[in-house]
N, C-alpha and C positions, 0 to 999 in steps of 0.2 A: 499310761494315758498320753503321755508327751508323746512317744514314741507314735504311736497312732493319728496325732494330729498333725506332727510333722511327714507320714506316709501319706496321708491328704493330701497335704500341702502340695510336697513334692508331686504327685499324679497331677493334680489341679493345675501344677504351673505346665508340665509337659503336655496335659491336653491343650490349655489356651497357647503355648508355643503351636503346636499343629496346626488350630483353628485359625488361629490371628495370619498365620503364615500361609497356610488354602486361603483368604482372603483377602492378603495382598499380592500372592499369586493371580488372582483370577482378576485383582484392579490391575495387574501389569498387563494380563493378554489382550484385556478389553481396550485399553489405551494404546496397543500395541494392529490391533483391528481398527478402531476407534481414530487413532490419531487424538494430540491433547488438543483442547481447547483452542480457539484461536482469540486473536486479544478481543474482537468485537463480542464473541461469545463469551467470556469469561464474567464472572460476577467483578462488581467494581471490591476493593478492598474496602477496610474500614478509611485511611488516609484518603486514597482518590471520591470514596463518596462524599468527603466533607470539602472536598477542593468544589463541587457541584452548588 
C-alpha cells in the first residue's frame, strides 16, 4: 500500500513540475511580447499604499 501512494506521489509531483513550468513559460513569453509593467502602471505595494 505504501508503495502505491508513494508511485502517486511521485507522478503527482512530475506532473505539477510540467504544469507549474508551461505556466511560467508562457508568463515569461507574455512579458517578453508584453514588456513588464511600467511604475505608473504597477499596483502600489502594501508599504507605498500606507505612505498615501
Amino acid at each position: 500500500m505504501a508503495f502505491l501512494i508513494g508511485f502517486v506521489v511521485f507522478f503527482l509531483v512530475i506532473a505539477l513540475t510540467i504544469i507549474l513550468g508551461g505556466i511560467s513559460r508562457f508568463g515569461d513569453r507574455r512579458v517578453e511580447m508584453e514588456g513588464r509593467a511600467t511604475e505608473g502602471q504597477r499596483l502600489p505595494t502594501d508599504r507605498e499604499a500606507q505612505a498615501y
